[in-house]
PDB file of N, CA, C and O in Angstrom:
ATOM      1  N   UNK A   1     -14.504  22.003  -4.535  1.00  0.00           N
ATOM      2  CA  UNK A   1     -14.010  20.635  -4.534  1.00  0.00           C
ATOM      3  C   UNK A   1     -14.054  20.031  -3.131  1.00  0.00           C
ATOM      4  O   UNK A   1     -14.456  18.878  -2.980  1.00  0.00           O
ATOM      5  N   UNK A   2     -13.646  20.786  -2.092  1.00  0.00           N
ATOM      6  CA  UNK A   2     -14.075  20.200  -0.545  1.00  0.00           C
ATOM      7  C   UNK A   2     -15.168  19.800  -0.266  1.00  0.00           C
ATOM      8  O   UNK A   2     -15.194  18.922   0.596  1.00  0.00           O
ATOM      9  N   UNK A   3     -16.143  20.136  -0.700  1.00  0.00           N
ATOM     10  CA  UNK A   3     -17.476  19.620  -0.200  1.00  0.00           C
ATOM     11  C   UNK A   3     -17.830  18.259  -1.086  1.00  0.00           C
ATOM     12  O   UNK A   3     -18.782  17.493  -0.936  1.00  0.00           O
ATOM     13  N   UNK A   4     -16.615  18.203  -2.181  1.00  0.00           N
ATOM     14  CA  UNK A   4     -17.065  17.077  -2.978  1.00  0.00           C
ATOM     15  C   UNK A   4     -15.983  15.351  -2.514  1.00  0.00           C
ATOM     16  O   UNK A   4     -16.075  14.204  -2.951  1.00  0.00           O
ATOM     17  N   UNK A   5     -15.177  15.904  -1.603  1.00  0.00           N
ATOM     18  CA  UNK A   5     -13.890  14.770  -1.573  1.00  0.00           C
ATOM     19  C   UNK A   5     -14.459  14.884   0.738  1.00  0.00           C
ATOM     20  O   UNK A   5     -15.331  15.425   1.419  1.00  0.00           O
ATOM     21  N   UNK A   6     -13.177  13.931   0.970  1.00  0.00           N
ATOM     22  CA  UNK A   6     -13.420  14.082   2.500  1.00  0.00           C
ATOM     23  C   UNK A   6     -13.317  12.955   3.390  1.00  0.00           C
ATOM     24  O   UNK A   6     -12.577  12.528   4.276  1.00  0.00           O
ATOM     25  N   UNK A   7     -14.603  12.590   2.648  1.00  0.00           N
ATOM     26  CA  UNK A   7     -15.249  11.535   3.356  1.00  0.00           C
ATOM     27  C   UNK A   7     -15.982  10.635   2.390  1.00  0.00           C
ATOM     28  O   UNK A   7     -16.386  11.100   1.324  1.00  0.00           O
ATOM     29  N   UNK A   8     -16.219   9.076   2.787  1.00  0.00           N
ATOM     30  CA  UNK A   8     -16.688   8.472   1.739  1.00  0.00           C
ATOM     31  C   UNK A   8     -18.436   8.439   2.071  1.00  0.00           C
ATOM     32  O   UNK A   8     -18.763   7.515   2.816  1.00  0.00           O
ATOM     33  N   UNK A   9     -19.427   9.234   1.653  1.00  0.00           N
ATOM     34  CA  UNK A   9     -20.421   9.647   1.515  1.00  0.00           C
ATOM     35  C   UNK A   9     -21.161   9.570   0.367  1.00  0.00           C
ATOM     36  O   UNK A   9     -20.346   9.593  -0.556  1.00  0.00           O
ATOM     37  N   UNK A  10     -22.652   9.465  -0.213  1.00  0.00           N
ATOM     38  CA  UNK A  10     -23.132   9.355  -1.212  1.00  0.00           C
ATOM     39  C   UNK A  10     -22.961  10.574  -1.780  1.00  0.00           C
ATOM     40  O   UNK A  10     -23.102  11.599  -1.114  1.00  0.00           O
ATOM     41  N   UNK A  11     -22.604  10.590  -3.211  1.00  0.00           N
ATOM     42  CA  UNK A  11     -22.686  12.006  -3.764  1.00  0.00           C
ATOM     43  C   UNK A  11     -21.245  12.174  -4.024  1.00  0.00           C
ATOM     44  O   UNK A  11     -20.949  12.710  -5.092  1.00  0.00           O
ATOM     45  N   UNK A  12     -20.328  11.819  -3.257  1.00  0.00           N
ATOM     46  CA  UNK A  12     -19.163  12.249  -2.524  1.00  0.00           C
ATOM     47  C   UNK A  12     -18.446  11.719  -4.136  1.00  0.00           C
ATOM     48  O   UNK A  12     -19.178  11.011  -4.829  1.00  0.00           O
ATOM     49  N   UNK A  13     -16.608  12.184  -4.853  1.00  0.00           N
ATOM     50  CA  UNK A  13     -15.760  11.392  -4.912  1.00  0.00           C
ATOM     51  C   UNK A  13     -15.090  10.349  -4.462  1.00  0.00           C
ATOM     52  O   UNK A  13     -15.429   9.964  -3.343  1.00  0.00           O
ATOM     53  N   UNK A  14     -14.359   9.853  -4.917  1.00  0.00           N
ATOM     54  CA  UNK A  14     -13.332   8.337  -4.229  1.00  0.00           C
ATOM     55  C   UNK A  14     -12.799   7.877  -4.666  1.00  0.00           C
ATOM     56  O   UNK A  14     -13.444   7.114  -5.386  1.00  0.00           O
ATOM     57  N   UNK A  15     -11.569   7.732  -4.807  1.00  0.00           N
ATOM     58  CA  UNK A  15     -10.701   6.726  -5.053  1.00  0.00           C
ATOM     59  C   UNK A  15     -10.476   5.504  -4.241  1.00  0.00           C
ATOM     60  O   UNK A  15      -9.817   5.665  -3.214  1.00  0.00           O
ATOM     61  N   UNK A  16     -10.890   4.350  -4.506  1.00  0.00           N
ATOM     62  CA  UNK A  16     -10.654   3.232  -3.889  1.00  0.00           C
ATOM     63  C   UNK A  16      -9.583   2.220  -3.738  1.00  0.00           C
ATOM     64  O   UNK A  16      -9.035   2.059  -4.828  1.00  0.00           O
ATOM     65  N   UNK A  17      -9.122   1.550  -2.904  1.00  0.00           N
ATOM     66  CA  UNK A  17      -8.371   0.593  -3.110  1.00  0.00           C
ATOM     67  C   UNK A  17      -8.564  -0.435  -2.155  1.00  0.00           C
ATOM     68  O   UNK A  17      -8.448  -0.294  -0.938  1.00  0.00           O
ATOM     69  N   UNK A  18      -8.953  -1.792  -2.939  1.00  0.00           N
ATOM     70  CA  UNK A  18      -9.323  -2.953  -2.031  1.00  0.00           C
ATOM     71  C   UNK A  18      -8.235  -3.770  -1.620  1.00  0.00           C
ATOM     72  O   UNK A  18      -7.538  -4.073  -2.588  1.00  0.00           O
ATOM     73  N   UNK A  19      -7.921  -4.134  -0.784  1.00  0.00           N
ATOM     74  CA  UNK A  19      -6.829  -4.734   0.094  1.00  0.00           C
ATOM     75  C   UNK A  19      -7.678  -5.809   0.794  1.00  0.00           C
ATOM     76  O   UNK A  19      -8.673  -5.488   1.443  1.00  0.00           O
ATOM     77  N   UNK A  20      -7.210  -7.319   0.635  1.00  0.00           N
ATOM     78  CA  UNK A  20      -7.646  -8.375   1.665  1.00  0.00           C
ATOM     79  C   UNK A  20      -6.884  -7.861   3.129  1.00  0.00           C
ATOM     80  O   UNK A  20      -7.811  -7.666   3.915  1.00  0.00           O
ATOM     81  N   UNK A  21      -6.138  -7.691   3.518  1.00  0.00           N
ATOM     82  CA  UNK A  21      -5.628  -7.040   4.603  1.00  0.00           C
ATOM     83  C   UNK A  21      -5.427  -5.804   5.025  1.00  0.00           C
ATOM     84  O   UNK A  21      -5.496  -4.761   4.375  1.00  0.00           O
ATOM     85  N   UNK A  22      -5.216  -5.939   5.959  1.00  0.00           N
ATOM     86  CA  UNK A  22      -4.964  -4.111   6.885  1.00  0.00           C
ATOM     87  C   UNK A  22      -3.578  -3.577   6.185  1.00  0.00           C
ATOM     88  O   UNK A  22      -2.466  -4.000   6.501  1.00  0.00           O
ATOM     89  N   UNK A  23      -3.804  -2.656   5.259  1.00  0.00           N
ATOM     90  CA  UNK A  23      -2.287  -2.139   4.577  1.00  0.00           C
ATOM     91  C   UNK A  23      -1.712  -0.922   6.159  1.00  0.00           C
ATOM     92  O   UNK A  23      -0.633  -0.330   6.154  1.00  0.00           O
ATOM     93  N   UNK A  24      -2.400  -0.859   6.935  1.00  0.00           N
ATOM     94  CA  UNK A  24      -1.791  -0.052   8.372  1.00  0.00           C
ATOM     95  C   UNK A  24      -1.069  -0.148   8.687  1.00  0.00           C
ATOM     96  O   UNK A  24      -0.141   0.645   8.844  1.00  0.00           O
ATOM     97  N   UNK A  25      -1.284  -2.074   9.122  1.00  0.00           N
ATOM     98  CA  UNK A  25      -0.660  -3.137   9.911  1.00  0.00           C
ATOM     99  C   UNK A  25       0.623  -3.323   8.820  1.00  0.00           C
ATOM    100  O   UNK A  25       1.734  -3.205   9.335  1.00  0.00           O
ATOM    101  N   UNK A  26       0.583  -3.608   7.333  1.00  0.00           N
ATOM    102  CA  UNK A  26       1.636  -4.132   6.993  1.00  0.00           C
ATOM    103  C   UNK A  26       1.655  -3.166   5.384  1.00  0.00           C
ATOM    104  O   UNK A  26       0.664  -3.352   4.678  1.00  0.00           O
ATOM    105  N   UNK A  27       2.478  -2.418   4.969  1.00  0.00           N
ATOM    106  CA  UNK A  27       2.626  -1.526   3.665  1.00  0.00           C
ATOM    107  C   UNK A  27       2.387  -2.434   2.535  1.00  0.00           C
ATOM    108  O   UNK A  27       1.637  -2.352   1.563  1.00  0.00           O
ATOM    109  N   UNK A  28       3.167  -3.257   2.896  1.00  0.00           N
ATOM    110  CA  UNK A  28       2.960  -4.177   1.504  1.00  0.00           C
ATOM    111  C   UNK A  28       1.738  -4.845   1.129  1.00  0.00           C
ATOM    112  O   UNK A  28       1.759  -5.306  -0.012  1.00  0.00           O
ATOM    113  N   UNK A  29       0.771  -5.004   1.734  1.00  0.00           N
ATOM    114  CA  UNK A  29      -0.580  -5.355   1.717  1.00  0.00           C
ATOM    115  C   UNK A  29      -0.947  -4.607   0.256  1.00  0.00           C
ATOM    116  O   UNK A  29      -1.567  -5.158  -0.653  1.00  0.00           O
ATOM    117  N   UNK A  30      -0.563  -3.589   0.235  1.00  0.00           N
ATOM    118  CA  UNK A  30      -0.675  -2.692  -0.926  1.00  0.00           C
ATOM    119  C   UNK A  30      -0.623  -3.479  -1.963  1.00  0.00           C
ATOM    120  O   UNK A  30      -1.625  -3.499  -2.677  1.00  0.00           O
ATOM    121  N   UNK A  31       0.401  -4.230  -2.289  1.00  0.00           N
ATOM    122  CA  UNK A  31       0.794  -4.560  -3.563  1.00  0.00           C
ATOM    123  C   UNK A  31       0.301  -5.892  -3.970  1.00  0.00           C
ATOM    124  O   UNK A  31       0.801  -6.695  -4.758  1.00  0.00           O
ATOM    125  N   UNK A  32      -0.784  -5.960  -3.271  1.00  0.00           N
ATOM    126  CA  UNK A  32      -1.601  -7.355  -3.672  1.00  0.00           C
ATOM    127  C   UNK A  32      -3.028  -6.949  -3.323  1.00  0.00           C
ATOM    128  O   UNK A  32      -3.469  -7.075  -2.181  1.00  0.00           O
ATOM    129  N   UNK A  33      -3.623  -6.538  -4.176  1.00  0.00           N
ATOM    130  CA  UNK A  33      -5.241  -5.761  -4.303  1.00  0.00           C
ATOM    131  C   UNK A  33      -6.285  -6.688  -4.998  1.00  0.00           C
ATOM    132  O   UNK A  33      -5.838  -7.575  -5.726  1.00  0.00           O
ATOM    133  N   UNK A  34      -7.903  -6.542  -4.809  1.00  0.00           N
ATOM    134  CA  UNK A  34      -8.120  -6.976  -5.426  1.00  0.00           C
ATOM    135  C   UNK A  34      -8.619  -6.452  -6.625  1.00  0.00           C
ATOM    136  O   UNK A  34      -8.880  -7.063  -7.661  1.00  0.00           O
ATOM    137  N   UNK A  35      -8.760  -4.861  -6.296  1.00  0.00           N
ATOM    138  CA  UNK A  35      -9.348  -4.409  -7.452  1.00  0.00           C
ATOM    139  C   UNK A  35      -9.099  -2.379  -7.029  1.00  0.00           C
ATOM    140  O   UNK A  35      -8.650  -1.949  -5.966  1.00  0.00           O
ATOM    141  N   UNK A  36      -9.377  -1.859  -7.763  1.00  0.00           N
ATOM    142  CA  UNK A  36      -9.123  -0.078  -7.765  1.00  0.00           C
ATOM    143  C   UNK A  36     -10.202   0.895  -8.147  1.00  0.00           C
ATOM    144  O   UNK A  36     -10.519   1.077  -9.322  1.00  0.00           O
ATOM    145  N   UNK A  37     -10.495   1.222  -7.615  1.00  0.00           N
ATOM    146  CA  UNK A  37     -11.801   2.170  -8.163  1.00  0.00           C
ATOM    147  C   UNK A  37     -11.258   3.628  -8.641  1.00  0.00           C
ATOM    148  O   UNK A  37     -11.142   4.378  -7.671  1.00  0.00           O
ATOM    149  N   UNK A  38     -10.897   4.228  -9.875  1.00  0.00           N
ATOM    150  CA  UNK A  38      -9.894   5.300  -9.736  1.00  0.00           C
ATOM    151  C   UNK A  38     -11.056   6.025 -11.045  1.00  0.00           C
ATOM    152  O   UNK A  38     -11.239   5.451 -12.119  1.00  0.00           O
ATOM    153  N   UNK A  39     -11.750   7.380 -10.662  1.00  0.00           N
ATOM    154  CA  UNK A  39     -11.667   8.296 -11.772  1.00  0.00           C
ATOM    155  C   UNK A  39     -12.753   7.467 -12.166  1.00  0.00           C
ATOM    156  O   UNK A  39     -12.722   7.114 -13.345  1.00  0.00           O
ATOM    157  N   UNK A  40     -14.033   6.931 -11.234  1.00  0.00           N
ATOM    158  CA  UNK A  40     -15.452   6.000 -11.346  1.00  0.00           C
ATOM    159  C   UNK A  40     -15.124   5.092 -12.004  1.00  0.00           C
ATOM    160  O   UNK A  40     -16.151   4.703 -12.559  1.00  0.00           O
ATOM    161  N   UNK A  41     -13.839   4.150 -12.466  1.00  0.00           N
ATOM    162  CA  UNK A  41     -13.604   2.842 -13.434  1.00  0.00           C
ATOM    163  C   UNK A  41     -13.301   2.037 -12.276  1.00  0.00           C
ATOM    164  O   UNK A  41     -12.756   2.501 -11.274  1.00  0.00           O
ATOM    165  N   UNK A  42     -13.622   0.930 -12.396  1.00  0.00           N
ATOM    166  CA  UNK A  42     -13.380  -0.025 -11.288  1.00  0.00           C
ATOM    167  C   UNK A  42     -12.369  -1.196 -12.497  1.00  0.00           C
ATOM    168  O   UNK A  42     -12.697  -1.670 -13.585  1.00  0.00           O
ATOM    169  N   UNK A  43     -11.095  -1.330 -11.694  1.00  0.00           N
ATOM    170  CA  UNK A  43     -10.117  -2.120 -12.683  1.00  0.00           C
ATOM    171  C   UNK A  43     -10.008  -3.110 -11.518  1.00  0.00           C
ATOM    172  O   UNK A  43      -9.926  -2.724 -10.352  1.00  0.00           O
ATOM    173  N   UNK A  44     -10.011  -4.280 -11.843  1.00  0.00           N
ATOM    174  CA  UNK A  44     -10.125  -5.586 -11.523  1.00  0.00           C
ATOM    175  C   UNK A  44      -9.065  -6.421 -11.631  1.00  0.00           C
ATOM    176  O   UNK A  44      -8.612  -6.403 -12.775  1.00  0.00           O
ATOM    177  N   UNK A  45      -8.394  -7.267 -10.769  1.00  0.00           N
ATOM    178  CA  UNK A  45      -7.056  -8.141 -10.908  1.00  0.00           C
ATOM    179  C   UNK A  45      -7.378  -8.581 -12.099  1.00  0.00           C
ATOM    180  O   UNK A  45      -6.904  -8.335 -13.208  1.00  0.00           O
ATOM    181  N   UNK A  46      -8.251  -9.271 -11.748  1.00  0.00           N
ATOM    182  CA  UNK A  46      -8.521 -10.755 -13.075  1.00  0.00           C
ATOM    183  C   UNK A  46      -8.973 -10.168 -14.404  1.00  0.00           C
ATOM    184  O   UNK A  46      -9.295 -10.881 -15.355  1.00  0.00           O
ATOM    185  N   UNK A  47      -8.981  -9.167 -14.424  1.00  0.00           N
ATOM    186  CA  UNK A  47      -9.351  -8.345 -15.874  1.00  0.00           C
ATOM    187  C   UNK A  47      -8.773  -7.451 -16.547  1.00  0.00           C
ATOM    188  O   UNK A  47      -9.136  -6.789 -17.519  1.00  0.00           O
ATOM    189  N   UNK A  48      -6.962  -7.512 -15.388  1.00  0.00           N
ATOM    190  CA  UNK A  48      -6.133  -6.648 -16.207  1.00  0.00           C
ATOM    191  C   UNK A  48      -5.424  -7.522 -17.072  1.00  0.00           C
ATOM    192  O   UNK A  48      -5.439  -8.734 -16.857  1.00  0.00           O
ATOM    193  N   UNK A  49      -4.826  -7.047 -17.996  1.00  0.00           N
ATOM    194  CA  UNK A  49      -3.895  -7.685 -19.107  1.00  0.00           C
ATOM    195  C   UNK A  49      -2.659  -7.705 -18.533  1.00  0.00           C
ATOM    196  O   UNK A  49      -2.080  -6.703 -18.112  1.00  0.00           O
ATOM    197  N   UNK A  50      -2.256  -8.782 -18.506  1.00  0.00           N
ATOM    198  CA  UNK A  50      -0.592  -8.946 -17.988  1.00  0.00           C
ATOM    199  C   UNK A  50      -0.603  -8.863 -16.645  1.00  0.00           C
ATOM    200  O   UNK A  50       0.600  -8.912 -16.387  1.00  0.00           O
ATOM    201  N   UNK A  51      -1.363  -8.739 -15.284  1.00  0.00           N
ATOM    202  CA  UNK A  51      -1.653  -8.562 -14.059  1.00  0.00           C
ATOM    203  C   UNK A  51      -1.548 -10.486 -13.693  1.00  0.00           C
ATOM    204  O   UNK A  51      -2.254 -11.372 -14.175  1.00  0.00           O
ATOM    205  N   UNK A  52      -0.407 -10.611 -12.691  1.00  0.00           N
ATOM    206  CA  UNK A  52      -0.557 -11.832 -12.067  1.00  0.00           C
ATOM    207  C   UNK A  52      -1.275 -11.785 -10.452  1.00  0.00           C
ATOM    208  O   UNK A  52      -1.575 -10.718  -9.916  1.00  0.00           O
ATOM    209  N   UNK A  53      -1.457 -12.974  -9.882  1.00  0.00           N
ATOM    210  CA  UNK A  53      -2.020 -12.933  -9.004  1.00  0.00           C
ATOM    211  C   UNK A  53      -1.457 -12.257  -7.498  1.00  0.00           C
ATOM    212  O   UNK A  53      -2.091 -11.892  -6.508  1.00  0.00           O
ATOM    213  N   UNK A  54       0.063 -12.265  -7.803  1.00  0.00           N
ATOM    214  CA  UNK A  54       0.573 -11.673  -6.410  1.00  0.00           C
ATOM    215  C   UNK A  54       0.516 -10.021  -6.566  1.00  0.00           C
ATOM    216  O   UNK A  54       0.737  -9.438  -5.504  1.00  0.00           O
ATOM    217  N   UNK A  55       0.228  -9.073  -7.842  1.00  0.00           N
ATOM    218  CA  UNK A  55       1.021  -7.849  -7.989  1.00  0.00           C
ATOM    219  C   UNK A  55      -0.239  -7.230  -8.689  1.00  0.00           C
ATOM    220  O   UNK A  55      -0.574  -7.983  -9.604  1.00  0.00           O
ATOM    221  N   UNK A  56      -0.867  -6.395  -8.620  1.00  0.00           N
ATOM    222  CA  UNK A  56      -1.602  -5.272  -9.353  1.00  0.00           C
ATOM    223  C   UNK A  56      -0.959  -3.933  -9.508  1.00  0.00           C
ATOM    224  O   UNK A  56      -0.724  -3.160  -8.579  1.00  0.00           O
ATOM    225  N   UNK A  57      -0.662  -3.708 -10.936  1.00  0.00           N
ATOM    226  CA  UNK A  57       0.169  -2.802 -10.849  1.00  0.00           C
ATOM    227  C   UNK A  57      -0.562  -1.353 -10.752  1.00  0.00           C
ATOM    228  O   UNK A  57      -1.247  -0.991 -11.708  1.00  0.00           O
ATOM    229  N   UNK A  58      -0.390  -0.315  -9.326  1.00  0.00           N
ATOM    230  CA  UNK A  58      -1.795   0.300  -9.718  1.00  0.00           C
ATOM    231  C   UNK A  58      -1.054   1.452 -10.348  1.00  0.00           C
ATOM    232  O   UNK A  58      -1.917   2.269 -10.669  1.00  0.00           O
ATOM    233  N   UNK A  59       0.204   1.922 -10.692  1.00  0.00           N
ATOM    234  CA  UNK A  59       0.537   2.977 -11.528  1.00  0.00           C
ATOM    235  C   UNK A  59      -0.208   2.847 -12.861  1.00  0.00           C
ATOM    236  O   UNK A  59      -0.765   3.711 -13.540  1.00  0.00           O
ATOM    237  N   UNK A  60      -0.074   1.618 -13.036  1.00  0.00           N
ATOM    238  CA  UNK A  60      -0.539   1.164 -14.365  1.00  0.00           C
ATOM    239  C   UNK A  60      -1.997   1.094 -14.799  1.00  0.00           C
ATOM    240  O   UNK A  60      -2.478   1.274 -15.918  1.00  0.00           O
ATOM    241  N   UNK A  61      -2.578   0.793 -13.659  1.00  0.00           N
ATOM    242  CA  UNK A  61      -3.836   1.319 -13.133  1.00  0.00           C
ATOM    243  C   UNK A  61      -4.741   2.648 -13.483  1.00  0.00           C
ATOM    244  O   UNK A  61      -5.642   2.917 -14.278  1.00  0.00           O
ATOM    245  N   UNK A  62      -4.062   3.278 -12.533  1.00  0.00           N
ATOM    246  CA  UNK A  62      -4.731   4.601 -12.578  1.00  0.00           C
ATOM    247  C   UNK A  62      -3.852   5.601 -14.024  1.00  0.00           C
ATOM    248  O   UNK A  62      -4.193   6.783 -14.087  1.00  0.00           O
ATOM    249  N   UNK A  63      -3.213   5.303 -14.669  1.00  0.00           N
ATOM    250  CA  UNK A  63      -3.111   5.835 -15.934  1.00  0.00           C
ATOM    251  C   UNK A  63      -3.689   5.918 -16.917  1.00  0.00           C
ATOM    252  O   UNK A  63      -3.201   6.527 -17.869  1.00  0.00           O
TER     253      UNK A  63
END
């Protein structure tokens, strides 16, 4: 599994998470995404059910 996770590389695993801002700089950046790449499904604000524009819920997400 190490040679498969790491680093984001072709070939490689990933879990993604898109953030308009630096979540570094500020935690909560987190909780306003635009989209999740979890387990190769890419889930999308605007294409979740019940997802408003300030909150992506990513528990809800990646379940």
């Amino acid at each position: 599994m190490a040679k498969d996770t790491g680093t984001l590389e072709t070939g490689k695993f990933a879990d993604l998470i898109a953030a308009t801002k630096d979540p570094l700089k500020n935690i909560k950046e987190l909780e306003s995404v635009d989209f999740v790449i979890k387990g190769a499904e890419v889930f999308k604000l605007a294409d979740w059910p019940g997802a408003d524009a300030k909150r992506f819920d990513l528990c809800a997400a990646a379940a």
